[in-house]
Each structure stands twice: as structure tokens, then as C-alpha cells.
N, CA, C and O of each residue as an XYZ file, in Angstrom:
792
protein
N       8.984    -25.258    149.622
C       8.349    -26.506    149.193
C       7.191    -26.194    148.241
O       6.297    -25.525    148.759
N       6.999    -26.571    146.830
C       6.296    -26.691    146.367
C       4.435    -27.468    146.727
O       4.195    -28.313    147.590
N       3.585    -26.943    145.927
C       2.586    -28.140    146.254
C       1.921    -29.112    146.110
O       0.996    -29.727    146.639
N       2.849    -29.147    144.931
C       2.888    -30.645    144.435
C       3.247    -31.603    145.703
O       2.571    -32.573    146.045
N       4.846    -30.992    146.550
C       5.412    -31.629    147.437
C       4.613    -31.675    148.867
O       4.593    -32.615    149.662
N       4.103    -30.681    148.954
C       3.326    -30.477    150.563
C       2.138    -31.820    150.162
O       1.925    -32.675    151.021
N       1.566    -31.875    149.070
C       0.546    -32.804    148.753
C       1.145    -34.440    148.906
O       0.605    -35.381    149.488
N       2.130    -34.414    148.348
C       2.503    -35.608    148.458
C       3.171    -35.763    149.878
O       2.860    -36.785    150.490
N       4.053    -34.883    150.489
C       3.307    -35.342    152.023
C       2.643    -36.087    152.789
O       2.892    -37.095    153.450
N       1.188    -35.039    152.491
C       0.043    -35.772    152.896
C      -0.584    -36.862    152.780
O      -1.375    -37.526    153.450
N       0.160    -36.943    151.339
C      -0.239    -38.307    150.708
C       0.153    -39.818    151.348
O      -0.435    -40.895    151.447
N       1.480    -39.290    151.727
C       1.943    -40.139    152.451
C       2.052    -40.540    154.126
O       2.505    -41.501    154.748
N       1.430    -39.350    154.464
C       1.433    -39.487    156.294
C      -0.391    -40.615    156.219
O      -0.626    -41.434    157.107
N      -1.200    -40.422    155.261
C      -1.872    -41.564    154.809
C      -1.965    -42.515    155.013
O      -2.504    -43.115    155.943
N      -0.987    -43.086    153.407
C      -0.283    -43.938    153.808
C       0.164    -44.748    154.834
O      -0.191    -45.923    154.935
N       1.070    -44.091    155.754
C       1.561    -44.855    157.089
C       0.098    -45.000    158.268
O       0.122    -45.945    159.055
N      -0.671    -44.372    158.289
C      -1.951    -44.573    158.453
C      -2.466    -45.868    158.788
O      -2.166    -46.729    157.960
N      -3.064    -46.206    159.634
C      -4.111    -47.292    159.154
C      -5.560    -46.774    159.295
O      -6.263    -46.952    160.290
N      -5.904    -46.137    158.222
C      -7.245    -45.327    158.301
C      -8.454    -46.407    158.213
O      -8.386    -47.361    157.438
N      -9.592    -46.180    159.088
C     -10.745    -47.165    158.421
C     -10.771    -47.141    156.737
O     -10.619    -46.166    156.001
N     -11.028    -48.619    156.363
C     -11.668    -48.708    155.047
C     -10.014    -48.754    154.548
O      -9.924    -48.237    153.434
N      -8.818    -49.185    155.017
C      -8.022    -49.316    154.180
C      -7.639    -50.724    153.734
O      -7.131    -51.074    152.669
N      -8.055    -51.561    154.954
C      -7.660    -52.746    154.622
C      -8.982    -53.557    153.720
O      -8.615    -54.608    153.193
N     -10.395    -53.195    153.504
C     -10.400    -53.424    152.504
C     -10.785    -52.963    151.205
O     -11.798    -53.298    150.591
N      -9.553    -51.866    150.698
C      -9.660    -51.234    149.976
C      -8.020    -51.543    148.901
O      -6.959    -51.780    149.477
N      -8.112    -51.480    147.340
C      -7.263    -51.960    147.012
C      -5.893    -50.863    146.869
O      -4.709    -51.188    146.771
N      -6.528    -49.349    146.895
C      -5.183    -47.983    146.501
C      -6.293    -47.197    147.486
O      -7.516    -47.204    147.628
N      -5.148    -46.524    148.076
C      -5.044    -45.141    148.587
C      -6.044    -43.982    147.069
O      -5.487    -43.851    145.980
N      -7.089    -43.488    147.270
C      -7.685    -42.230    146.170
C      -7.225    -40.792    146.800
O      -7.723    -40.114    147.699
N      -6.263    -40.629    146.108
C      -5.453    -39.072    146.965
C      -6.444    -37.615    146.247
O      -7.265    -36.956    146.885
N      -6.186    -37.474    145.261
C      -6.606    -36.270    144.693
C      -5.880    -36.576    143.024
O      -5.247    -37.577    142.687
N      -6.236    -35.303    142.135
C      -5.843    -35.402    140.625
C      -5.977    -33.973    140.916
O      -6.289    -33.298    141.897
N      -5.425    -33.639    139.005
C      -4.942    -32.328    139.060
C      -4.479    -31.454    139.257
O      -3.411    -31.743    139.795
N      -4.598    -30.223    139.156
C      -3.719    -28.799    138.990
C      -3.736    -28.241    140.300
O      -4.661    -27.459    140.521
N      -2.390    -28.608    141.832
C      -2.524    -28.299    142.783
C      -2.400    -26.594    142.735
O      -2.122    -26.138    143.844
N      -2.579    -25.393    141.481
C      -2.573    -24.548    141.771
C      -4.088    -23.964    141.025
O      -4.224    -22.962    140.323
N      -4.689    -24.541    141.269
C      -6.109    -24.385    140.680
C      -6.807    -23.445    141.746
O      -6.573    -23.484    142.953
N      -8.047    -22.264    140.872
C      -8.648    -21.931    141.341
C      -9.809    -22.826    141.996
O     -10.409    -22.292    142.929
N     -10.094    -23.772    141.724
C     -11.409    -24.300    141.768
C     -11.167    -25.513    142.078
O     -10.478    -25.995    141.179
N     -11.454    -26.553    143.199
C     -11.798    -27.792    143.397
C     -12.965    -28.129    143.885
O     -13.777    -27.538    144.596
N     -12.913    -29.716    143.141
C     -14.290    -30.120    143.335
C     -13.813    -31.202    144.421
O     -12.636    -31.516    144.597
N     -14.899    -31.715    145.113
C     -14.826    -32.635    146.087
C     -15.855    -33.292    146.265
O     -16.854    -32.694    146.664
N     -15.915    -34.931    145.983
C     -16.806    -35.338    146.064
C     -16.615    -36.452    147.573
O     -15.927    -36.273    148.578
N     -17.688    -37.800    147.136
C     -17.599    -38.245    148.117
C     -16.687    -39.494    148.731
O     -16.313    -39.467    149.903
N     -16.385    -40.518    147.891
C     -15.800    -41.406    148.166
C     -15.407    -42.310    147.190
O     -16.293    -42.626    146.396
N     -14.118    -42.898    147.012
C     -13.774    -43.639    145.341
C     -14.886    -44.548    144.921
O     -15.867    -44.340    145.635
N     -15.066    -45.338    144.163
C     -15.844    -46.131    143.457
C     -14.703    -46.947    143.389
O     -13.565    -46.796    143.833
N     -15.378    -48.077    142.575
C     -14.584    -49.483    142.032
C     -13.342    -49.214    141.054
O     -12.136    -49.437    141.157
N     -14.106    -48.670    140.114
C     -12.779    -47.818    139.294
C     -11.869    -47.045    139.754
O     -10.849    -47.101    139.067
N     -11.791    -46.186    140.826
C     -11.056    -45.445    141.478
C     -10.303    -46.119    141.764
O      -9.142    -46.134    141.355
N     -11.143    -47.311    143.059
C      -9.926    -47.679    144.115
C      -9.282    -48.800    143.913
O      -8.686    -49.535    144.700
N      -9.547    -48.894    142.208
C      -8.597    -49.727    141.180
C      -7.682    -49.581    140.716
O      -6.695    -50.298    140.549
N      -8.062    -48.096    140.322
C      -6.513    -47.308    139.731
C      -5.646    -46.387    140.465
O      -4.493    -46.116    140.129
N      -6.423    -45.795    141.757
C      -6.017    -45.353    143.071
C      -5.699    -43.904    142.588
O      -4.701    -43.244    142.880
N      -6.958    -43.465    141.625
C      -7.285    -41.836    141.163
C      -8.709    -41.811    141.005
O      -9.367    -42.725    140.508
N      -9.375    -40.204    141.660
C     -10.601    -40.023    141.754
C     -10.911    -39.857    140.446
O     -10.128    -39.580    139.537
N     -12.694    -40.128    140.347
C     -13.168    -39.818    139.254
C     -12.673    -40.151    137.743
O     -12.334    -39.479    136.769
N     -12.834    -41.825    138.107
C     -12.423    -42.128    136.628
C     -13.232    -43.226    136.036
O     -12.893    -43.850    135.031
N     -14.269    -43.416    136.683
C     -15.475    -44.272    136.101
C     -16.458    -43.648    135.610
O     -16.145    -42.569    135.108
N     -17.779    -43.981    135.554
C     -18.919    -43.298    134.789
C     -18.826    -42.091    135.452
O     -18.534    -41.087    134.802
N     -19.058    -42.015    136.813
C     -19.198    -40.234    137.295
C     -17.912    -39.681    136.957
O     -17.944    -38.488    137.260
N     -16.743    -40.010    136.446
C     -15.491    -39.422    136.012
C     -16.082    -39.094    134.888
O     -16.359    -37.895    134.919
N     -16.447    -39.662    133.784
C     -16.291    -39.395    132.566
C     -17.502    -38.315    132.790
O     -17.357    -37.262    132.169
N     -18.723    -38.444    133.628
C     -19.897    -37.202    133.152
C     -19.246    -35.893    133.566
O     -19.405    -34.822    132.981
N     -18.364    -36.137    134.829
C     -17.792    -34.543    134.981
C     -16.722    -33.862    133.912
O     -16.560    -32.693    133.563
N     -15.987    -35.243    133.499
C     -15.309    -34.742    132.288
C     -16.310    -34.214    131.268
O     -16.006    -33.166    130.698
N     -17.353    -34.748    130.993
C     -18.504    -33.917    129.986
C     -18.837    -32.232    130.513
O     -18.894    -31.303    129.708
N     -19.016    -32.087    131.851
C     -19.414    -30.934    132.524
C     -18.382    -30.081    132.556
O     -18.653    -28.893    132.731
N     -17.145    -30.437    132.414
C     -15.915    -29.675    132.377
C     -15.896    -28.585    131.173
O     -15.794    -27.358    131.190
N     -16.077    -29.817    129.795
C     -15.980    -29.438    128.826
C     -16.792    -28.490    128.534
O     -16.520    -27.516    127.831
N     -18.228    -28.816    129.260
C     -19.118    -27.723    128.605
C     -18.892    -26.020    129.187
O     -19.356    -24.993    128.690
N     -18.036    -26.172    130.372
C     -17.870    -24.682    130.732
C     -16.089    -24.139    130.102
O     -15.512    -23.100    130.424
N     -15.594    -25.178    129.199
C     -14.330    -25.017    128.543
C     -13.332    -24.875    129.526
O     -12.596    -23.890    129.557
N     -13.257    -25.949    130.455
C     -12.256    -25.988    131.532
C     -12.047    -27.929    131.224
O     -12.695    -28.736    130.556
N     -10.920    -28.033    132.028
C     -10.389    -29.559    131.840
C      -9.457    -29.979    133.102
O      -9.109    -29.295    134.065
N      -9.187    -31.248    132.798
C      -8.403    -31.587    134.772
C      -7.771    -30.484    134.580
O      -8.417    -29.478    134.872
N      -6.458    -30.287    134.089
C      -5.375    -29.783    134.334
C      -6.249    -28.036    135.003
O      -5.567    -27.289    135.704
N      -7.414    -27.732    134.722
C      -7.535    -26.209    135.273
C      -8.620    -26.469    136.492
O      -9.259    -25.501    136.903
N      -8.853    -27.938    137.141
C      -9.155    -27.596    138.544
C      -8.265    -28.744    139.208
O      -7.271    -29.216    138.656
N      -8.869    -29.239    140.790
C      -7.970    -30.293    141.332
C      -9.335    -31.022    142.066
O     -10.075    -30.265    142.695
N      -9.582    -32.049    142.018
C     -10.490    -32.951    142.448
C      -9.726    -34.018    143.409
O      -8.657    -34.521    143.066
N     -10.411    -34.343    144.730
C      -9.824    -34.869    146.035
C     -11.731    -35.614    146.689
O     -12.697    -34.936    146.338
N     -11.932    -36.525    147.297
C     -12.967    -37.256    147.831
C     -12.845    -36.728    149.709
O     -11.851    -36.477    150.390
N     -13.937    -36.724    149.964
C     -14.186    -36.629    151.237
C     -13.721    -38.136    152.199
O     -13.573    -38.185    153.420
N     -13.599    -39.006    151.439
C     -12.998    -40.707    151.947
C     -11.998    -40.496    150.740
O     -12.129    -40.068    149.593
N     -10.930    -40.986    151.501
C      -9.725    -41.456    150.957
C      -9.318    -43.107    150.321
O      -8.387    -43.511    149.625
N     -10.429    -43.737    150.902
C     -10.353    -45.290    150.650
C     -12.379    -45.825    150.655
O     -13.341    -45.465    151.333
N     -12.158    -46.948    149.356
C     -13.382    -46.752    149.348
C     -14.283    -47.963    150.492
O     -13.969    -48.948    151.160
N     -15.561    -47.154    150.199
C     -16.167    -48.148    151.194
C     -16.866    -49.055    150.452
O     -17.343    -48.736    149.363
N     -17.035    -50.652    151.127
C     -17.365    -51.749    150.193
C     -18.628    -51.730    149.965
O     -19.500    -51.422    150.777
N     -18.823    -52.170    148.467
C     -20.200    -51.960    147.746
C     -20.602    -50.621    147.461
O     -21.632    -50.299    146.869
N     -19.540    -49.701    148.017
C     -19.922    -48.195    147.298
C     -21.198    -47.629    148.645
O     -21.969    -46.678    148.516
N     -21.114    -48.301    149.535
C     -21.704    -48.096    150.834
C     -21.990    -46.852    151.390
O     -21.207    -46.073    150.845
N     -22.800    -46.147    152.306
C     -22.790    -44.355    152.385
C     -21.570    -44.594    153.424
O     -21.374    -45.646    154.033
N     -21.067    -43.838    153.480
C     -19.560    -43.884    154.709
C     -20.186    -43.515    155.941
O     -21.388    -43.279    155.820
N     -19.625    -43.376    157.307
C     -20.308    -43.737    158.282
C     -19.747    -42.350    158.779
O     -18.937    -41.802    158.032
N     -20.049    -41.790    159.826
C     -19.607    -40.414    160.774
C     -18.053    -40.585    160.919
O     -17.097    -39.924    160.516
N     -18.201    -41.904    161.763
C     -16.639    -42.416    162.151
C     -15.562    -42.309    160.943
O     -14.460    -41.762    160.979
N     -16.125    -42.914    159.974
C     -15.130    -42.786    158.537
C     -14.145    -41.790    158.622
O     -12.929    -41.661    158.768
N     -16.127    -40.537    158.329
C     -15.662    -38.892    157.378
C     -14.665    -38.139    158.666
O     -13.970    -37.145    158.458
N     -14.755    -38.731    159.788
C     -14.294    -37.742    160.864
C     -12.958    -38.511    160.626
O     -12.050    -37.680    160.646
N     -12.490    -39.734    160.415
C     -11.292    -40.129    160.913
C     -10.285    -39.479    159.106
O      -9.081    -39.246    158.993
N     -11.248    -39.387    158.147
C     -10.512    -39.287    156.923
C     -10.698    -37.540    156.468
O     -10.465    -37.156    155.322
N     -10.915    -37.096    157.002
C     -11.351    -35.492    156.166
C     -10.078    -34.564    156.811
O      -9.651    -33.578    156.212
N      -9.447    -35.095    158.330
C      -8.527    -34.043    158.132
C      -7.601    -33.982    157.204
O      -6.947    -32.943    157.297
N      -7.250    -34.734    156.271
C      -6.511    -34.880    155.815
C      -6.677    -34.014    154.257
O      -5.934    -33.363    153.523
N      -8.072    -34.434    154.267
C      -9.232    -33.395    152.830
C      -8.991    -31.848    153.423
O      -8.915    -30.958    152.576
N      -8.839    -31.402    155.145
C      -8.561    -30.252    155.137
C      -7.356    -29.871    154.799
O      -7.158    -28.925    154.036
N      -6.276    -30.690    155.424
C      -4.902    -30.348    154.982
C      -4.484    -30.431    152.956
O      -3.457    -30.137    152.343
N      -5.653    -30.891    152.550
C      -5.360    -30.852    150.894
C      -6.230    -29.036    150.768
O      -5.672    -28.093    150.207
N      -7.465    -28.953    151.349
C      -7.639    -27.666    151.124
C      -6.364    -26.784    151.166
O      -5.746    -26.293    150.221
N      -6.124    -26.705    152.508
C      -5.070    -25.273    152.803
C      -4.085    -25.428    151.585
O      -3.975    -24.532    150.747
N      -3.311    -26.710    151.517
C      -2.807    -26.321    150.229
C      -3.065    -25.442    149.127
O      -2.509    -24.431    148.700
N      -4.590    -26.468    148.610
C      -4.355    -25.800    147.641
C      -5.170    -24.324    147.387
O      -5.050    -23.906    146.235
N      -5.842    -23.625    148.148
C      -6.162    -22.868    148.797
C      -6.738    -22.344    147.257
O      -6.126    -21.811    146.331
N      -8.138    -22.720    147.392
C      -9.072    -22.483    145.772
C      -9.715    -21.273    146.489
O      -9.751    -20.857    147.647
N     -10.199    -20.897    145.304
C     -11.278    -19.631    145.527
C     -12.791    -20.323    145.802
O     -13.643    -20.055    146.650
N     -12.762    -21.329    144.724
C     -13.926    -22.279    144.857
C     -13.603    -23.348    145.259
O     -12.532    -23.915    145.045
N     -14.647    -23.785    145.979
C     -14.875    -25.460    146.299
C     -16.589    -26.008    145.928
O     -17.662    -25.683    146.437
N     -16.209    -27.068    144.699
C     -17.513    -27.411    144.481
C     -17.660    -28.695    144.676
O     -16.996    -29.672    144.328
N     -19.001    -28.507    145.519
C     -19.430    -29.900    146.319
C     -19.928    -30.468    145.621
O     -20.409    -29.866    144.661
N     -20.071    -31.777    145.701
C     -20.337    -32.881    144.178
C     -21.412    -33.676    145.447
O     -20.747    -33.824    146.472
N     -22.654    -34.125    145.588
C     -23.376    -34.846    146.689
C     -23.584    -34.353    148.243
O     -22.873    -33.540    148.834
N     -24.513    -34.910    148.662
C     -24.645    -34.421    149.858
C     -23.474    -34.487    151.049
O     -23.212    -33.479    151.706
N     -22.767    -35.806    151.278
C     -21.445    -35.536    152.252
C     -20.951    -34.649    152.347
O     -20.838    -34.065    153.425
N     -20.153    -33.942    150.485
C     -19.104    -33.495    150.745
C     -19.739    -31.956    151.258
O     -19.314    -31.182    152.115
N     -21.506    -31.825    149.922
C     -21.592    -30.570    150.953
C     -21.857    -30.363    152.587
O     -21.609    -29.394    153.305
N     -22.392    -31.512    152.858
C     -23.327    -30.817    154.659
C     -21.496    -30.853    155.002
O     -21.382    -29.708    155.441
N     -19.956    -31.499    155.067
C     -18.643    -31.368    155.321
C     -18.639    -29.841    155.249
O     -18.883    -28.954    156.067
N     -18.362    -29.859    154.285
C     -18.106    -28.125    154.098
C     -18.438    -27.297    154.634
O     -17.851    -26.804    155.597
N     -19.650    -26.854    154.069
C     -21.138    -26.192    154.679
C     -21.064    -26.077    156.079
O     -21.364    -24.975    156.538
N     -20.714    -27.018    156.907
C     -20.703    -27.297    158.287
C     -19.666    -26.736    158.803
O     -19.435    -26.784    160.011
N     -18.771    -26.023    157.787
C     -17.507    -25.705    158.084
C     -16.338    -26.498    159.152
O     -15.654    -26.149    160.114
N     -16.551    -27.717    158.392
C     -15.758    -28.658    158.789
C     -15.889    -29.346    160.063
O     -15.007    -30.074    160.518
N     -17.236    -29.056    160.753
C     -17.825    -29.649    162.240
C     -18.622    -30.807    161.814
O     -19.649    -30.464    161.229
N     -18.506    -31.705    161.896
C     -19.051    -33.244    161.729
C     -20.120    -33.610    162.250
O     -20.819    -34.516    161.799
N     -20.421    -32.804    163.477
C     -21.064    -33.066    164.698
C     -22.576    -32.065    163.784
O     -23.778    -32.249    163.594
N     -21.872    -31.346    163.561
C     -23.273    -30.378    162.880
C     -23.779    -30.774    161.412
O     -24.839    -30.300    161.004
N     -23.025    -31.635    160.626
C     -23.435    -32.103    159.387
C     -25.060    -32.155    159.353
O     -25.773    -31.571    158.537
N     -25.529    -33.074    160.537
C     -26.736    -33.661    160.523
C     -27.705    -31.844    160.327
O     -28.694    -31.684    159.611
N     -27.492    -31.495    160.598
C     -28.138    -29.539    160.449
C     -27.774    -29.036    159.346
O     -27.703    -27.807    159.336
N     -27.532    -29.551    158.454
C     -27.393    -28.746    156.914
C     -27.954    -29.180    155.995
O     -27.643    -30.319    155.646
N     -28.963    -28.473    155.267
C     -29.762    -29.372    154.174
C     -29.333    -30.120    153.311
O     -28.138    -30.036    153.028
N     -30.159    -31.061    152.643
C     -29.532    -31.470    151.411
C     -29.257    -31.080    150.340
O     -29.483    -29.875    150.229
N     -28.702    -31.732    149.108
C     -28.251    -30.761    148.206
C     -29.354    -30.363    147.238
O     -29.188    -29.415    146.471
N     -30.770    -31.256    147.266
C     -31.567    -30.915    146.199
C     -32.047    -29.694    146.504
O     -32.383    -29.057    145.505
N     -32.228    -29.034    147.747
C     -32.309    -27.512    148.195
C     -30.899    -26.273    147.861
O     -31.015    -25.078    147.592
N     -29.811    -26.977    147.984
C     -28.764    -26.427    147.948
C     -27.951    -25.998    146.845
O     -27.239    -24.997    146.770
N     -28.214    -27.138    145.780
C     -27.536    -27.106    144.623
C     -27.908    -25.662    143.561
O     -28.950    -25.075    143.268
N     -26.676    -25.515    143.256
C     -26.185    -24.213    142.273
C     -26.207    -23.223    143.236
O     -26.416    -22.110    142.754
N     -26.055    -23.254    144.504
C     -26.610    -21.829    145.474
C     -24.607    -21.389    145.733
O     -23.589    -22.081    145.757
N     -24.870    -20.030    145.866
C     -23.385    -19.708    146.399
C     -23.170    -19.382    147.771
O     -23.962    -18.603    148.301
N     -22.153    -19.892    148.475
C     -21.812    -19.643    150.007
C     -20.610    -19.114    149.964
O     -19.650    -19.531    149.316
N     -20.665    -18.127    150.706
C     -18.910    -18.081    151.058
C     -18.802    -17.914    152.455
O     -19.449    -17.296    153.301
N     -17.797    -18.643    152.458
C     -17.284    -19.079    153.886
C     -15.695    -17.969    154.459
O     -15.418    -16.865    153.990
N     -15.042    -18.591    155.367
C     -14.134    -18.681    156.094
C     -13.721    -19.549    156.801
O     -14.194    -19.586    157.937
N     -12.826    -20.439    156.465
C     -12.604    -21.442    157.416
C     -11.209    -21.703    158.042
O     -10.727    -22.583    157.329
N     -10.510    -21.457    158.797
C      -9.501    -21.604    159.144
C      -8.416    -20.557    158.721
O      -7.189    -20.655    158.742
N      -9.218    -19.535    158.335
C      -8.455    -18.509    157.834
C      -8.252    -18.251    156.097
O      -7.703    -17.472    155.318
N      -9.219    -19.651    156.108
C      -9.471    -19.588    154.040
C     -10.366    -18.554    153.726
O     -11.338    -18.305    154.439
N     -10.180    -18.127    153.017
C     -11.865    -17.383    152.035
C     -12.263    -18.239    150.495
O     -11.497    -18.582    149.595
N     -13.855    -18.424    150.624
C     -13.774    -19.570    149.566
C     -15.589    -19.279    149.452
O     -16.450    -18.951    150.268
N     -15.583    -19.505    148.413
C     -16.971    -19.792    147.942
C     -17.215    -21.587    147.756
O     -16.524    -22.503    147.307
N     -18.299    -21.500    148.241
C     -18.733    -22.609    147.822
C     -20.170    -23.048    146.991
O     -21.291    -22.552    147.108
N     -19.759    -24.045    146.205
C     -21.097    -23.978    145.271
C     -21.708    -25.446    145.480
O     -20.782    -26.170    145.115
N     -22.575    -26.124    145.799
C     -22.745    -27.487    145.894
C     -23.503    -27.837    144.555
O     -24.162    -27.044    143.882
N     -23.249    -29.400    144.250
C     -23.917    -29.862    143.247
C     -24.132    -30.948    143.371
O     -23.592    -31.644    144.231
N     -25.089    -31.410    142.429
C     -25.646    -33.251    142.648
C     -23.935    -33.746    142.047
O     -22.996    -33.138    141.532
N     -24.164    -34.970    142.400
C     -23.098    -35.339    142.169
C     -23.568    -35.964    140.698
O     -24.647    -36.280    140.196
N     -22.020    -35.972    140.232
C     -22.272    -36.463    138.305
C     -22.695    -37.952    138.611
O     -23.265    -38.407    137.619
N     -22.604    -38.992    139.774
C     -23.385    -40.305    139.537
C     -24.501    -40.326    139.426
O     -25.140    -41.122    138.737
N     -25.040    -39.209    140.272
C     -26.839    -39.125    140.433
C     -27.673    -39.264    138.998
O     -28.784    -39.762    138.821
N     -26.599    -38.544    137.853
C     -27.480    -38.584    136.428
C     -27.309    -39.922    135.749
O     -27.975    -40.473    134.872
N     -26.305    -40.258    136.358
C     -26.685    -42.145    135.930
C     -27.811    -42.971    136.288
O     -28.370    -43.754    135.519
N     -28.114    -42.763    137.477
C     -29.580    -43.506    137.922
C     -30.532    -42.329    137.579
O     -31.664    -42.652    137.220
N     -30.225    -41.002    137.641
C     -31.554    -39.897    137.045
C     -31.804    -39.265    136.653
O     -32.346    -38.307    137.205
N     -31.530    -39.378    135.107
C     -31.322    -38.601    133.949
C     -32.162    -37.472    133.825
O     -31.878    -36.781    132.847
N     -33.271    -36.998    134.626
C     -33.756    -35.820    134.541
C     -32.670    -34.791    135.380
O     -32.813    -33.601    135.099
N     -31.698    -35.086    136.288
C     -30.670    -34.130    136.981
C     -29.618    -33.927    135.860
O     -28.575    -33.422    136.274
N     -29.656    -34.227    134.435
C     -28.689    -33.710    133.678
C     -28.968    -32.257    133.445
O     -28.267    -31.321    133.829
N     -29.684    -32.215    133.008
C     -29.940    -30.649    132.618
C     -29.916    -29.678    133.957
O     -29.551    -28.522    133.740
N     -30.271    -30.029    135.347
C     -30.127    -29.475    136.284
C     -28.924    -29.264    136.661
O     -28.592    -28.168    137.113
N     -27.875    -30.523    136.507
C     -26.487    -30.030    136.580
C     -26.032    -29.240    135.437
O     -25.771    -28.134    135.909
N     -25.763    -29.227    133.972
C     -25.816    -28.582    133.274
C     -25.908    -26.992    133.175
O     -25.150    -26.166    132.666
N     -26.991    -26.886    133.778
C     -27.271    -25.408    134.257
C     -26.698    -24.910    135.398
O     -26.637    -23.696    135.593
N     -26.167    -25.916    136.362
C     -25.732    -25.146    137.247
C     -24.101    -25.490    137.117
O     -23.269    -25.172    137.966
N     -23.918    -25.954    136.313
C     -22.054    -25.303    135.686
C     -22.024    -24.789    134.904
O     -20.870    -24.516    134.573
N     -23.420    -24.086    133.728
C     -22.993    -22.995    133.379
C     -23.288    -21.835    134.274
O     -23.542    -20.724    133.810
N     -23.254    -22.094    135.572
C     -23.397    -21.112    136.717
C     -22.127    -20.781    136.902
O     -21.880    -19.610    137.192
N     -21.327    -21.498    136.804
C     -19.895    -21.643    137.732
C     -19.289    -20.413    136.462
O     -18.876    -19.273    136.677
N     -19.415    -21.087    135.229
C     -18.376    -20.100    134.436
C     -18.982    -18.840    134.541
O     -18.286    -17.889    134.185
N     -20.364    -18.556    135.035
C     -20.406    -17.100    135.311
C     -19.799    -16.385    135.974
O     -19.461    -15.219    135.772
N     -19.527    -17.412    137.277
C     -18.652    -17.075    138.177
C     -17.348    -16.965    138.215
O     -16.778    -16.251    139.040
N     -16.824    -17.572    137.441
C     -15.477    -17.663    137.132
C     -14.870    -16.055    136.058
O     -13.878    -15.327    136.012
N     -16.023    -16.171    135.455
C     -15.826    -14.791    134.707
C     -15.653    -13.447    135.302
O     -14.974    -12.537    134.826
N     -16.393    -13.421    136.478
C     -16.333    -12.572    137.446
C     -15.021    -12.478    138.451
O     -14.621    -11.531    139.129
N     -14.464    -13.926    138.277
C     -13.380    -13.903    139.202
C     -12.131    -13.311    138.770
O     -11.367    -12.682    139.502
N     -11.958    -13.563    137.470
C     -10.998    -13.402    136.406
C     -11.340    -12.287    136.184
O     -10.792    -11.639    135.291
């Protein structure tokens, strides 16, 4: 089985789902991109635009990461981007414990797939998720990202090996345009890293 196919799977055991936040939500936000990518990003939960077109990252914080892409000369097709919520929450709301716990196994079963070298955290959810190495219960014990961001972790989780890099998320520079240049700098972190990987 391919993983395109194992993904769509998942996509669909979803689906049959009745996950919180589906009924009022208008599409399922599965993931985009290159399921054989070194590198995914993961942020936190669709937006209006998303869970319009029922694909992550395609409103204003879509288009700034598409800017951040460009500047380290990478594009969708060379990572895979997936949300910590699968369906969005109304008014763009912070998601609740209950949510991330009832919707992330499913964000784990998209990890193992696609089994990146990197995982870059886009906001605080998806990092204290991670970081926490996937314990929910311990989220509340992991700093935030304005301490965290551009820092490298590497983990083990379930038998993965993975670095992780956290970052503000690309909405944050919409309301606070002084975190452009802070993100900026810390994805030309990543292609350092990437250079090293390669």
C-alpha cells in the first residue's frame, strides 16, 4: 500500500467518525502535500478558508508560509502540512483538551506514515502536542513557543526518530508584524538544517 493510500485511509476512518467540531464544521481539513516528505509542518486548527475548501493552510497564514517556503527554496510539493484539529472550531476559537485528545490520534497515525525527519510546529498547541510527546495530560508542562521557537529537539516517539523545531505560527505576523523577521530567521534555520540532512 502506498501512502498516499494508508493516508487516505485515515482520511476516511474520520470521516465515518463523528469527531467533536464536525457538525459544525463545513469539510473534513485532512493534510496537503508530499506524503513522502522529509519535513512536516503542523499547525493548529483550519480557519474559515480551510474549512471552506477542506485543505490546510490556504488563507492569510497559508499564503505567509507559502512566502516562508519560498524563502528557504522549498514549496508544498517538498513538505506535507496536516493541523492538530481536523475540523474547525467556531470563530477560530482555542480548541479545548477534549477536542486535541479526541482528534490527534489520528495526526499520530498521519505522522507514522509519513515518517519525516522533521516536524515543524507552527503555534503553541501543536508544539506543547509534540513536545509532550504526544501525552495531553502533560501539555500544560511545556513552555510556550516564544521561549521555544527556532530551538531543536529530537525526540523518539513510538519508535519515530524526528527532530523537532517549533515556530510562531505564520498567523501571529498578521496581528504582529514585528514576529516576521523572527520567523524569517528561524526558517533560514531550518535550511541549515536541511543542508546538514542532505
Amino acid at each position: 500500500m502506498t501512502k498516499d493510500q494508508e493516508l487516505e485511509n485515515i482520511k476516511q476512518k474520520i470521516l465515518e467518525k463523528n469527531l467533536p467540531l464536525k457538525d459544525t464544521s463545513k469539510n473534513l481539513v485532512f493534510g496537503k502535500g508530499n506524503p513522502n516528505a522529509k519535513i512536516m509542518f503542523i499547525g493548529e486548527a483550519p480557519g474559515e478558508k480551510e474549512d471552506e475548501g477542506g485543505v490546510p493552510f490556504v488563507g492569510s497564514a497559508g499564503k505567509e508560509l507559502d512566502r516562508l517556503l519560498s524563502l528557504i527554496e522549498l514549496k508544498i510539493d517538498d513538505v506535507y502540512i496536516a493541523n492538530i484539529l481536523k475540523y474547525r472550531p467556531p470563530n477560530n476559537r482555542n480548541p479545548s483538551i477534549d477536542e486535541i485528545e479526541m482528534h490527534t490520534p489520528y495526526l499520530i497515525e498521519q505522522i507514522k506514515v509519513i515518517e519525516p525527519k522533521i516536524i515543524i510546529t507552527l503555534g503553541n498547541y501543536s508544539t506543547k502536542f509534540i513536545l509532550s510527546s504526544f501525552d495531553i495530560k502533560n501539555m500544560k508542562n511545556i513552555p510556550g513557543i516564544t521561549s521555544l521557537h527556532g530551538k531543536q529537539n529530537n525526540l523518539t516517539i513510538n519508535g519515530i526518530n524526528f527532530m523537532v523545531v517549533p515556530l510562531f505560527h505564520p498567523a501571529a505576523m498578521l496581528y504582529n508584524p514585528s514576529l516576521r523577521k523572527i520567523l524569517e530567521n528561524d526558517f533560514i534555520g531550518i535550511k541549515e538544517i536541511l543542508k546538514k540532512l542532505n
